[in-house]
FIBABA-478239 format. One record per residue (C-alpha): x, y, z. Coordinates in steps of 0.05 Angstrom, whole numbers, plus 5000, padded with zeros to 4 digits. Example, Ala and Ser with C-alpha at 12.3 -4.5 7.8 and 13.67 -1.06 7.14 Angstrom:
FIBABA-478239
524649105156
527349795143
end
This chain:
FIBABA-478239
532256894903
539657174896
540657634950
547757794968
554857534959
557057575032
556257165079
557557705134
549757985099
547757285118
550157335192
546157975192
539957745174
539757195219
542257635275
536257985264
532457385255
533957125327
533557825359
526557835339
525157175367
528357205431
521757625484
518756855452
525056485475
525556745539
518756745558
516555935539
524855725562
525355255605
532655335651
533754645660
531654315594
530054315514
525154075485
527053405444
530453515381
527853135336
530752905255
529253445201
529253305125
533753635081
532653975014
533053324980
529352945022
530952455072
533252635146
539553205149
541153885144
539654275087
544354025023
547753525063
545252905102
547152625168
547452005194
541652095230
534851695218
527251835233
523451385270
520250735239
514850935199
515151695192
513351895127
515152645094
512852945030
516653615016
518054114968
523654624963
524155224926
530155644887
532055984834
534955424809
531654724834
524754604865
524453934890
519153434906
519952874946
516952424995
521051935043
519951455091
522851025144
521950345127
525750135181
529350295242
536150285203
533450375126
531051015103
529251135028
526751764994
524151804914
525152554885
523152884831
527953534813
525554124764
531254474736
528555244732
532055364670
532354914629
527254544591
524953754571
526653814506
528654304455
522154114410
516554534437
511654104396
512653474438
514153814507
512354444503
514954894567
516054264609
521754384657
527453844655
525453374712
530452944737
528152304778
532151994839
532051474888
536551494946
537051034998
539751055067
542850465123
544350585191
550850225206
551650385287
545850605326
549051205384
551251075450
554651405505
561151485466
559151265389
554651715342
549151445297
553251295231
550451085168
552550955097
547051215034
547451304958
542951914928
540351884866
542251144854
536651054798
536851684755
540252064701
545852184748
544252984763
544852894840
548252224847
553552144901
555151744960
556551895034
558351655099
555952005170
556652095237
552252435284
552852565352
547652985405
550253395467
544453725496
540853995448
545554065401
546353475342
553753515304
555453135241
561353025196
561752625145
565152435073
561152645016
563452304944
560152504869
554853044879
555553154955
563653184947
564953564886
568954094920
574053504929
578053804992
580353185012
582852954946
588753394890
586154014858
579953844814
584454184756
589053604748
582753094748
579253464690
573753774737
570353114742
575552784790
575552134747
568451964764
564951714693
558452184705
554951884635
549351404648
547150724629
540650684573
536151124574
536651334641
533750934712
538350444706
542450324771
549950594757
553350294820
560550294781
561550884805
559950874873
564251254916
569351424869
571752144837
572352704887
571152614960
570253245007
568953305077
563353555100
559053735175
553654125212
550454215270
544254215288
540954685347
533954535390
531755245415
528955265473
522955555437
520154795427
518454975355
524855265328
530555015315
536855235269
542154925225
548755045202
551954685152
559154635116
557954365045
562253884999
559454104941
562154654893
555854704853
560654704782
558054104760
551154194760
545654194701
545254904706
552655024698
554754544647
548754644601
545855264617
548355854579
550856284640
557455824656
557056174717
550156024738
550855754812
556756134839
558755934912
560556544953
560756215029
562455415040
557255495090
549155425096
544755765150
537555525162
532355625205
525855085225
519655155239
515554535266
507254535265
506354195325
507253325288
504953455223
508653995190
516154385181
516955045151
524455205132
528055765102
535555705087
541356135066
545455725018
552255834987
552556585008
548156834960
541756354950
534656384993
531455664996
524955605018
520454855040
515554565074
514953815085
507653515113
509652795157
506252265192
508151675228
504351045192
506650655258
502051095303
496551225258
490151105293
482051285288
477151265338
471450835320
463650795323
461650075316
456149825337
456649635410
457848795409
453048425444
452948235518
453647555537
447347335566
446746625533
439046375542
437645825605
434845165598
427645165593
422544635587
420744315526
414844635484
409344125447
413944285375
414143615360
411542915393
412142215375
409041615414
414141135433
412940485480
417640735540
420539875539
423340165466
426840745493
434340745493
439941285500
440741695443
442842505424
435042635386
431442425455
432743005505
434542655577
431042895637
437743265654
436943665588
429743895605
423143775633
419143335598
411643275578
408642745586
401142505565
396742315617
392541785579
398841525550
403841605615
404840915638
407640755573
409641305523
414541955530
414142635478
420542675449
423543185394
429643235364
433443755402
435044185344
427944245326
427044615386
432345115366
430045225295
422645335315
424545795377
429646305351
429046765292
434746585250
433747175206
434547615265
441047245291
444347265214
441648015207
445548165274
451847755251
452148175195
451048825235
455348745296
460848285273
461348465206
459347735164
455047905107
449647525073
450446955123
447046335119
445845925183
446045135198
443444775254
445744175260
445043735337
450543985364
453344595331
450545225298
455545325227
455346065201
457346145125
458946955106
464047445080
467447775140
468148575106
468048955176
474848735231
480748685204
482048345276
478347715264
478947555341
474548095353
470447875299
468647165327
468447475396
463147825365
459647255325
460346695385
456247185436
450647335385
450146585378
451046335446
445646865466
442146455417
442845735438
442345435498
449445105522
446444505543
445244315470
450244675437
457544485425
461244855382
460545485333
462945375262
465046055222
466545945151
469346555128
468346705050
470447114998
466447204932
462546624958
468946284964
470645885025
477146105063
477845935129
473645585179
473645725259
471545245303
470145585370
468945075436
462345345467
463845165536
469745465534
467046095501
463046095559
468846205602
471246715560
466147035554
464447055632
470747305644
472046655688
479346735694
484347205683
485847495613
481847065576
481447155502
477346795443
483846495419
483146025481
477345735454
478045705379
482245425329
482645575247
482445005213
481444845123
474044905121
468544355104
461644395084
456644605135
452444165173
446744115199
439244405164
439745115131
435545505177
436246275146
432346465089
431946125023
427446484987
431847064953
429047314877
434047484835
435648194860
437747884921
444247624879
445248314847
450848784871
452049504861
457849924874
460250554857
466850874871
472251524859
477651264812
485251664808
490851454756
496451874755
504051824729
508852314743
515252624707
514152574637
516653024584
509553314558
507553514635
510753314701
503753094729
499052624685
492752394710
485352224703
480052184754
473752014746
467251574774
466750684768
460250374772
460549664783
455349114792
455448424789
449547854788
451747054817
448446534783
451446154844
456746094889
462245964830
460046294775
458647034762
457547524711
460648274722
462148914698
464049674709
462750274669
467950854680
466451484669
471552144658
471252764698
477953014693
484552944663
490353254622
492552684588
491753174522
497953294531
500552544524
503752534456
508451934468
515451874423
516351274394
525051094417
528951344348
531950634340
526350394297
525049834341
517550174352
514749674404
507249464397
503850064442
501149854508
499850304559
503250894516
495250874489
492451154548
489951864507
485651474468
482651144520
481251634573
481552334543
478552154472
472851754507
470351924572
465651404576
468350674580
465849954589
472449814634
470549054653
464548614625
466747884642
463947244664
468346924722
467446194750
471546084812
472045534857
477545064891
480744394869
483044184936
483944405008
489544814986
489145024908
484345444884
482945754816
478546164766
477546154687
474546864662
472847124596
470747844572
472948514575
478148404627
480649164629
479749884590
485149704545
484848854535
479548344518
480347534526
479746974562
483746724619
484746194679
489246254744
490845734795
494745894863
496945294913
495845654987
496345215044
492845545120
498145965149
503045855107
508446335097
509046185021
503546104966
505545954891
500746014832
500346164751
495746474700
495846504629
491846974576
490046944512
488647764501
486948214449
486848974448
480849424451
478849964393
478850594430
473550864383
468350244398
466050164473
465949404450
470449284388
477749034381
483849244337
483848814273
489549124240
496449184273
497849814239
495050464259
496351174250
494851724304
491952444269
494252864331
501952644323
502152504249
505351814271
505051074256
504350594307
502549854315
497449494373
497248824398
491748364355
492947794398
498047534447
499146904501
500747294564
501746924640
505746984693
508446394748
508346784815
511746634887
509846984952
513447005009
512047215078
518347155116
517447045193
525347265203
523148005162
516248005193
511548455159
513748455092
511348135027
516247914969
512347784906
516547484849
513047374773
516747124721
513047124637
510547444576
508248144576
502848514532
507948744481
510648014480
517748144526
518947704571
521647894645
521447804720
517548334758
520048404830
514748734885
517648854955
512249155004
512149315078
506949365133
507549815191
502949685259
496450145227
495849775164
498750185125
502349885066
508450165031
511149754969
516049884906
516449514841
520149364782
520548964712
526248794680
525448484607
528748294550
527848964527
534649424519
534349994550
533850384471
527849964466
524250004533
525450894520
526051414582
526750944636
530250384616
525249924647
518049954690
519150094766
513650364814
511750574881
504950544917
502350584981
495950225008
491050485062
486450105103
479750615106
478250515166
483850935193
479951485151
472051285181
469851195244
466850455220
471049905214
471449585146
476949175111
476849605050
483249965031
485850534982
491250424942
495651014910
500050784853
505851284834
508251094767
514751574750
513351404671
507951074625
510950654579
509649964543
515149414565
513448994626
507049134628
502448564665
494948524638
489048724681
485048214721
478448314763
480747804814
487647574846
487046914881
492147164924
487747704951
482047364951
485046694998
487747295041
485047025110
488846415097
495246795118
492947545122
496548095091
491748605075
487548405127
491848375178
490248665244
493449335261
498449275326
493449655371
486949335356
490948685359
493248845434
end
């Protein structure tokens, strides 16, 4: 995309450019204002110009995935704004020129691909007089290609933004604020090597080497969708890949210090750039963005009931017993005279009264059936079983629909006050389950729902009338159906599956995607037998033809197996296990399983977690005994460690058997509210032994946005590319994709390599998930449906 060598060509263009545009600008102008100018990403992701950043930062929750095009770099990277003053951005880089590896066996025409993380943190938000500074580090976990540090400042006038800042490593290579780069051997003393085998974090050489100055600005048209950008860099492009290991030593040459760029916004979901960069070099990107903050769906539930709760009425001939009237004395099974009307026998009136107990009337009146049918429709409990008792009405289901529970047992206490007369009635009992497991239990005052529900005072809510409390076993007489056959306790399910990796040297995107069935059939409320069958659509993992590192320290392979699995046999038994669950107290629960726990690992298995109600911590433990799978059986298991793989001509060993467990901590800090730290500390499947650390946030829709990483005892030689396991993923609740609310979510790993230290074996269940309404996390209302 080489154009020109003059910048006054440039100029020209964008003369041109703007001439062009203006019968636009002057007709949608408005004389006395712009439209708001709002943060752009840069080439490398993350708000700023085009190669340099600003100090600038996106509102909380935006999320941008872009790509930028060259001749030398196209770039991929998504970033998002964690929080009002912490921006972070991952990037993957493909060097046009230059390839993985120089053995076209193994990698064939891969590009090079460079992997970055860079991180940004505002330090002083703007005011009147200040600009928005903030401090950032690019490319603070990769192989060093684009790693450099920075300091901004950003200022707006009108609807113009300016910036200056100091640029060191990658963004200050031109070093004009330090001596020539001559007398500091062209790398101004900054040690560019990097640690293992690359993905280690090199913070030695933070801010050292070369520093340049470097600034922009930033212009709002007053054509709302346009906008332009000027930039000066700090970088003199001589130390990049292309330069010191291409064969043209004079591959990136710099003709102008400055950039020109113009924007294109699609209305809040898209930017279309083009740049002029370095006097002789066309960029061209588009970036897609969202704000998980504001993400909303309208929904189609059905409407809840209205509250019309059913009047007194006089007592039906259900039930009678003869009782001398001189043997009658107060009691809650003989309905008073202020309760109802009672019937009384004329040949026995001067000395006997019909009594019944007053739930009889309620069982024998009301189609229980009907009521748990419309629990399950309206207020989302499933399966729910319903107990009378004298006083109170106890409903036992699986809440799967409102992630707001309040709306939930708004829902569930009209359907059974319409149901009961108030007179009688109490309280309502909700025990909420999940795989037959009690949770949670809310108790809900029916006179005071009544209130509520009526509307008798201002802003009244459900919360005003309940209270979530450790459950206890249900009262009362079970008064929905018992009768279920067996296919009553069968479940089916059937679902899309995705697993994808990205970056690796035999193609930069791996994946598989194919189709799970799952059922499962309870023998009772603890104990069940599962299992899922997966089968392959789609994938390119024939192109996975892992290295073994060339220290000779060949690990036992893990996940680096995943050809054999997926590609070589597109039909799998991924789970077939037998799972009893139940709890030990009012606070620890646990499960022992045994089977075919995932596609890869076989064995047997037992977790405990200690959870107390609305607690901000929960602590727990498993341990495994596992064993892995024969890729060429759908049931058997490796008996010899030593294997040898036809398509690479290579030895390799597998795991026969290993102990493998982790102890785990959560943590749901009220001073960082809406963020989860996970910390496990154990054994992995190729027997290191590590800490995994899982940091995740959760913005007002739901949405979910976590990173992770494993450090072993593993060096870096050992581990290979990567020096150790890290991840990203993102979680989605579906019902910001459907108009019917559901507690269901999608979850989107992105793995940067697949490799075999600090990998965790596969389990069906986490306790943690499943106790979630003790102290929700994925369940957790969204900010809006909360209000």
């Amino acid at each position: 995309m080489k154009k020109s060598s003059h910048t006054i060509h440039t100029l020209g263009r964008l003369s041109a450019l703007s001439l062009a545009l203006l019968p636009l600008l002057q007709v949608t102008a408005d004389e006395f204002s712009y439209p708001t100018l709002l943060a752009s990403q840069s080439d490398f992701g993350g708000v700023g110009l085009m190669q340099m950043p600003t100090g600038r930062m996106a509102p909380e929750g935006e999320f941008n995935f872009a790509t930028s095009y060259n001749d030398d770099y196209q770039h991929f990277t998504a970033s998002v704004q964690l929080f009002p003053w912490f921006e972070t951005t991952v990037r993957y880089t493909q060097v046009q020129d230059l390839l993985y590896s120089n053995d076209p066996s193994f990698s064939g025409n891969s590009k090079l691909t460079d992997k970055g993380i860079d991180f940004k943190v505002r330090l002083l938000e703007e005011t009147n007089w200040l600009p928005e500074t903030s401090i950032g580090v690019r490319d603070f976990g990769g192989t060093g290609l684009f790693d450099g540090e920075f300091i901004a400042a950003t200022k707006r006038v009108g609807p113009l933004d300016f910036t200056l800042g100091i640029g060191w490593g990658y963004i200050g290579n031109s070093g004009n604020l330090t001596s020539d780069k001559k007398d500091l051997n062209y790398n101004c003393d900054r040690d560019t090597s990097y640690g293992g085998k690359g993905g280690t974090v090199d913070y030695q050489r933070w801010f050292k080497g070369c520093a340049a100055l470097f600034g922009g600005v930033e212009y709002q048209t007053p054509w709302e969708p346009l906008r332009v950008k000027i930039e000066y860099d700090g970088n003199d492009y001589q130390s990049d890949y292309p330069v010191v290991r291409g064969r043209d030593r004079n591959a990136m040459p710099q003709d102008s210090k400055f950039n020109y760029g113009l924007l294109y916004r699609f209305g809040d979901w898209g930017d279309l750039h083009l740049s002029y960069e370095r006097g002789n070099t066309w960029t061209l990107g588009f970036s897609l963005q969202t704000n998980f903050n504001t993400l909303t769906q309208i929904k189609r539930d059905p409407a809840a009931a209205k509250y019309k709760p059913i009047p007194a009425a006089p007592l039906t001939h259900v039930q009678t017993a003869n009782i001398p009237l001189d043997s009658v004395s107060p009691s809650e099974n003989i309905i008073a005279a202020a309760d109802t009307t009672l019937h009384i026998k004329e040949e026995i009136a001067d000395t006997h009264l019909i009594v019944q107990p007053k739930e009889a009337m309620l069982k024998t009146t009301i189609d229980w059936n009907k009521v748990a049918q419309d629990l399950q429709t309206i207020s989302g409990y499933i399966n729910a079983k319903i107990y009378l008792d004298s006083d109170s009405i106890t409903v036992v289901g699986e809440q799967t629909k409102y992630r707001d529970r309040n709306e939930a047992h708004q829902r569930a206490a009209t359907i059974l006050a319409n149901n009961s007369d108030l007179t009688q009635i109490k309280e309502y009992r909700l025990i909420e389950t999940h795989y037959s497991q009690p949770i949670t239990e809310t108790r809900i005052d029916a006179e005071k729902f009544a209130q509520v529900a009526s509307f008798g005072y201002l802003n009244a809510k459900v919360t005003d009338a309940s209270q979530v409390a450790v459950p206890r076993l249900p009262q009362g007489e079970l008064v929905t159906r018992t009768d279920k056959d067996w296919l009553d306790k069968l479940g089916f399910d059937v679902a899309p599956t995705m697993v994808q990796s990205f970056g690796g040297s035999e193609g930069f995107y791996m994946f598989n995607i194919g189709v799970t069935g799952s059922a499962n059939y309870k023998f009772t409320d603890n104990f069940e037998f599962g299992g899922s069958l997966y089968l392959n659509l789609y994938d390119n993992y024939d192109k996975f033809l892992y290295d073994v590192p060339p220290d000779g320290t060949d690990l036992k392979r893990v996940r680096t197996l995943i050809r054999q699995y997926v590609h070589d046999n597109p039909l799998r038994v991924n789970n077939l296990q037998l799972t009893w669950m139940d709890n030990l107290s009012d606070n620890i629960s646990y499960q022992a399983y045994g089977g075919y726990l995932e596609m890869m690992y076989g064995g047997v298995g037992t977790e405990f977690l200690y959870r107390p109600l609305n607690s901000q911590w929960a602590f727990g433990f498993d341990i495994n005994y596992a064993k892995q799978r024969d890729p060429d059986s759908m049931f058997g298991f490796f008996s010899d460690e030593n294997q040898f793989d036809p398509l690479t001509n290579r030895a390799y060993r597998v795991q026969t058997g290993v102990v493998t467990g982790h102890a785990t901590a959560y943590y749901q800090p009220e001073w960082f509210p809406n963020t989860l730290l996970r910390v496990s500390a154990g054994q992995y499947l190729t027997e290191d032994k590590g800490v995994t650390v899982d940091f995740s946030k959760q913005f007002d829709s739901g949405v979910i946005v976590g990173a992770f990483a494993t450090k072993t005892n593993l060096s870096a030689e050992e581990y290979g590319e990567g020096s150790f396991t890290k991840g990203f993923y993102i979680s989605i609740p579906f019902d910001l994709m459907t108009i019917k609310s559901t507690q269901s979510r999608a979850f989107l790993s992105w793995m940067p390599l697949t490799r075999d230290g600090g990998q965790m074996l596969g389990r069906k269940y986490n306790l943690f998930d499943v106790t979630d309404a003790r102290a929700p996390w994925y369940t957790k209302p969204s900010v809006e449906s909360a209000k």
